[in-house]
ZAMARGU-4260 file (C-alpha; in steps of 0.2 Angstrom, whole numbers, plus 5000, padded with zeros to 4 digits):
<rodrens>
0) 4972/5158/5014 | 4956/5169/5017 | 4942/5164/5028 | 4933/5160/5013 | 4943/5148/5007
5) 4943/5138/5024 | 4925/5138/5025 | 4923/5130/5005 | 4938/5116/5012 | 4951/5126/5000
10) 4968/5121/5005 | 4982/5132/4997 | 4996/5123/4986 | 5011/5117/5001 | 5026/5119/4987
15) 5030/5103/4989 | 5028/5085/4982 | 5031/5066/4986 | 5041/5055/4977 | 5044/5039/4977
20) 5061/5028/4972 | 5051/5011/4965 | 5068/5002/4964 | 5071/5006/4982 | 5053/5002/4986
25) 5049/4985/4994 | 5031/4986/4997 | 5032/4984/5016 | 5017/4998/5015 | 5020/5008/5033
30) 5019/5023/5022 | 5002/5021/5019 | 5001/5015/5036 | 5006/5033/5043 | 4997/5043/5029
35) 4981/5032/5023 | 4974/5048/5016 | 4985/5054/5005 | 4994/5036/4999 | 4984/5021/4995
40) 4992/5002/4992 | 4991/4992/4972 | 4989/4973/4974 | 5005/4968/4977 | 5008/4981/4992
45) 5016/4995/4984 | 5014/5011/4986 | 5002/5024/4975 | 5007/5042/4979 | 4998/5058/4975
50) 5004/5066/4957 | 5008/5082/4958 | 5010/5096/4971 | 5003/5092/4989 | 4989/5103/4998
55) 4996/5111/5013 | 4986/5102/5024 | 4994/5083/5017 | 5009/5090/5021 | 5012/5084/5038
60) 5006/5067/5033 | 5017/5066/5017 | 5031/5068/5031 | 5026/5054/5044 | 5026/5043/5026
65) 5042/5047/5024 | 5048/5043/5042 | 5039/5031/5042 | 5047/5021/5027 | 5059/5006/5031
70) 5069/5009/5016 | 5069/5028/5014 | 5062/5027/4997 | 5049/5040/4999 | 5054/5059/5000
75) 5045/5077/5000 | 5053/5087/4985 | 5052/5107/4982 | 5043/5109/4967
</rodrens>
């Protein structure tokens, strides 16, 4: 990443994105607990992950989600 890029708040793609198993998914919601800014909570307590590939620096957030999860129904995948 160039200086540039760090000063406009550019993050370069990570190669990575989370994913989600909704049947093994119970809504406890101490992913979002772990990682407010990257995965926010529907009505019922479930989980709403970012689509696509993850910024670097949501990385190590997405990980502590997955940690963090009961039923290890959340994962980081290579895209």
């Amino acid at each position: 990443m160039s200086a540039l890029d760090r000063i406009l708040g550019r993050d370069q793609p990570s190669g990575q994105t989370l994913r989600i198993d909704p049947v093994e998914c119970e809504g406890i919601g101490q992913c979002a607990v772990a990682a407010s800014r990257i995965i926010g909570l529907d009505r019922w307590g479930y989980p709403i992950v970012p689509k696509g590939e993850l910024a670097s620096s949501d990385v190590g957030q997405a990980g502590r989600a997955v940690k963090a999860c009961p039923r290890a129904a959340l994962w980081l995948e290579d895209v």
